[in-house]
N, C-alpha and C positions, 0 to 999 in steps of 0.2 A: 506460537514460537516454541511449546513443548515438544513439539516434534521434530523440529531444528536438533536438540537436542539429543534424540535418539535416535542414533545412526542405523538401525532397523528398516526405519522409516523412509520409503523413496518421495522426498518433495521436489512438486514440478515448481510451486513458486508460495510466497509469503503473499498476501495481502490488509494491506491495514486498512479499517474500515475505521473514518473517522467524521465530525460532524462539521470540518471547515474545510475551504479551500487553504489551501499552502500559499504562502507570500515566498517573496523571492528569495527570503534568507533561509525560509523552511524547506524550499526547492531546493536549493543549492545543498544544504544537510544531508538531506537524503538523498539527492545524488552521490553523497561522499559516502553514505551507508552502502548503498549500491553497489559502490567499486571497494568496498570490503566483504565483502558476502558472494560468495561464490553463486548463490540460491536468487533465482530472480523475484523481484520486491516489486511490489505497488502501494501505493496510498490512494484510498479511492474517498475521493469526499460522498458526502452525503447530503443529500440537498430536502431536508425533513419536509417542507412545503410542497415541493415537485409532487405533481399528481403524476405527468406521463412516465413511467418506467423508464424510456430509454434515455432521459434528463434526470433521472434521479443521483446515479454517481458522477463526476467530474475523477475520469484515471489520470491520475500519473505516473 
């Protein structure tokens, strides 16, 4: 997000790397983040036990 910051800086998108899935009330937040930020956002869970890579993140 420091580079949010610095208008220098060309951002194609934010992404948050986090260690849970999102419940429906945490879904719904971040969609509200979403539609304040001109900058495209994701939240990518993290799935620590997942061996295969392409099951490792859950996007939203």
């Amino acid at each position: 997000e420091y580079a949010y910051l610095d208008s220098r800086v060309n951002i194609k998108k934010l992404v948050i790397v986090g260690p849970v899935k999102l419940n429906d009330s945490e879904k719904s937040y971040f969609e509200s983040i979403r539609k304040l930020i001109s900058i495209k956002i994701e939240y990518w869970a993290y799935e620590k036990s997942e061996n295969d890579l392409g099951k490792k993140f859950l996007i939203y």
